[in-house]
C-alpha positions, 0 to 999 in steps of 0.5 A, a space after each residue: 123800199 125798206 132794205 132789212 123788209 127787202 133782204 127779209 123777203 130775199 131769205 124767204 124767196 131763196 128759202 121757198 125754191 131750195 124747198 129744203 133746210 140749207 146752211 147759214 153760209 148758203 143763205 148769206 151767199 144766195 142773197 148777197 149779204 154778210 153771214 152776220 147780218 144774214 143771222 139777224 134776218 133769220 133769227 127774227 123769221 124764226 122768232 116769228 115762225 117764217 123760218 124754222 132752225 133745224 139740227 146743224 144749224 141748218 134754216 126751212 121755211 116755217 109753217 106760219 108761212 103755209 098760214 099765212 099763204 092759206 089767207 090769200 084769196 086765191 088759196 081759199 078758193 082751192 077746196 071748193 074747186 078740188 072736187 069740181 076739176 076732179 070731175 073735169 078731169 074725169 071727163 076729159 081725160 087730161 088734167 085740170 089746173 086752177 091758176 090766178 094773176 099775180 100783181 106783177 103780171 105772172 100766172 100763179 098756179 094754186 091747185 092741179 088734178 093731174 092727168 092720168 094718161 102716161 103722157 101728160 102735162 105737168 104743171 107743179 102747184 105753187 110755179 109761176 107763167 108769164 100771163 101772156 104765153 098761157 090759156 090760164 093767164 089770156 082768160 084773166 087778162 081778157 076780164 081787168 079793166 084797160 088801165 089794171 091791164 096797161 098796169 100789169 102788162 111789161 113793155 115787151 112781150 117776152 117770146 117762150 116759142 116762135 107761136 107766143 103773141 110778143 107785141 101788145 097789140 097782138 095780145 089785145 086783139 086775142 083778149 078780145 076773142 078770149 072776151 067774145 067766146 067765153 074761154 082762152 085757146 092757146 096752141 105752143 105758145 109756152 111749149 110748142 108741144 102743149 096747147 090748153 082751154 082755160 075759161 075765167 072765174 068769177 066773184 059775185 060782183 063780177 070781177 075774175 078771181 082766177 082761171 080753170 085750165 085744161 092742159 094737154 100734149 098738142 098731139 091730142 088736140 083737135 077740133 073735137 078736143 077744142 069743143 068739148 073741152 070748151 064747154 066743159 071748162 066753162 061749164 066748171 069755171 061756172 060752177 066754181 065761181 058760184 060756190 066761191 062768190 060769198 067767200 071772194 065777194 069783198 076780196 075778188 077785186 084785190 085779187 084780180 
C-alpha cells in the first residue's frame, strides 16, 4: 500500500465520523502522525476539494467528496427509490431502509424513510453493518456468486446478540432459504428487540445491486407482519430494480 494514499484516507475517515470542522492538533493525533506532515496531507485534500480549512485553522470534509460519493453506483440508485420506499412505508407502517454490500463485507445503508410511528427503528444513512447479522445484508449475500461470497465473508462470524448465525455453515444453510423464498427474515440477530424483511435489488442483467428493508421493534412483528411485509417488500424491490436496470446495467456487478 502507498503510505501517504494510506494516511490521506485515515484524515478523511477521522474527518467523516468527527462530522465536524476539527483542529490540526485533533487530526495529527487521531491518525497517529507529526502535525507537520498531518499539514501537508491536508493541504493537498483542501487543494483538491476533499478538505475545506475553516476559520481558526480548523479542517471538514469538502463538497468535492459529496461529488465524488454521488458516483458510486449505489448513490445513484437512491432518487429513483425515494419515492418507492415512500409508499412502502406508507404501507406498512414502519420505515423502509435502502442498503448495498461493500467490498469488504459491511452492509452500507444509503437511503431511509423513517417510520412514523413513536417507537421505532432508526438506522442513520451513510452507517455501516456486518452483512451477516441484518436482513439487508443476508438478501445480498444470498445472490453473489460462492467464490464472491467466500471472498467477502470473514473466517469468524462475530456474535451482535446470542440469536446472530456465527459459523459459515449456518449462514450458508439461511442464504439458501433467503434464495428459495425471494426475501431475507431475520429476528434479534443486530438487536434482540429489532427484527426486519429485506428482499434483494437487481440490474438488468441479473446481478443484485443493493436491498430494500423494512425494519421494526420485535414487539410488532408477527406472522401478519411477516406476510405482509414480505410481499410488499418484494414487490418494491421489483419496481426498484426495473426503473434503476439502464443506469446499473454496466456497473451492477462492481457494485455487488
Amino acid at each position: 500500500m502507498l503510505a501517504a494514499l494510506s494516511h490521506g484516507l485515515d484524515v478523511i475517515e477521522f474527518l467523516s465520523k468527527e462530522r465536524r470542522s476539527v483542529s490540526l492538533g485533533a487530526v495529527a493525533a487521531a491518525v497517529g502522525m507529526s502535525k507537520g506532515g498531518t499539514h501537508r496531507i491536508l493541504a493537498t485534500l483542501c487543494a483538491r476539494g476533499y478538505v475545506a480549512r475553516g476559520e481558526g485553522g480548523t479542517y471538514g470534509l469538502g463538497y468535492k467528496l459529496w461529488e465524488t460519493g454521488w458516483s458510486v453506483p449505489g448513490a445513484q440508485l437512491v432518487p429513483r427509490a425515494t419515492p418507492i420506499m415512500q409508499r412502502v412505508a406508507d404501507t406498512i407502517g414502519d420505515g423502509a431502509i435502502l442498503g448495498a454490500l461493500d467490498t469488504n463485507g459491511d452492509v452500507v445503508y444509503l437511503h431511509v424513510i423513517e417510520s412514523r410511528q413513536a417507537v421505532r427503528v432508526y438506522v442513520e444513512v451513510g452507517s455501516r453493518l456486518p452483512a451477516h447479522v441484518s436482513a439487508t445484508g443476508l438478501a445480498c449475500l444470498a445472490h453473489l456468486p460462492v467464490e464472491r461470497l467466500r471472498q467477502v465473508l470473514p473466517p469468524k462470524l462475530k456474535a451482535w446478540t446470542s440469536e446472530t448465525i456465527t459459523t459459515r455453515d449456518a449462514l450458508m444453510r439461511e442464504l439458501e432459504r433467503v434464495r428459495v423464498r425471494g426475501y431475507a427474515r431475520t429476528l434479534g440477530t443486530f438487536r434482540s428487540d429489532v427484527g426486519g424483511i429485506a428482499a434483494p435489488i437487481f440490474a438488468g442483467d441479473g446481478v443484485v445491486i443493493a436491498a430494500l428493508c423494512v425494519s421494526s421493534p420485535r414487539y410488532r412483528i408477527d406472522a401478519a407482519w411477516n406476510r405482509k411485509v414480505a410481499k410488499v417488500v418484494m414487490q418494491a424491490a421489483r419496481e426498484i430494480g426495473s426503473v434503476g436496470s439502464v443506469s446499473f446495467r454496466s456497473t451492477g456487478r462492481e457494485a455487488a
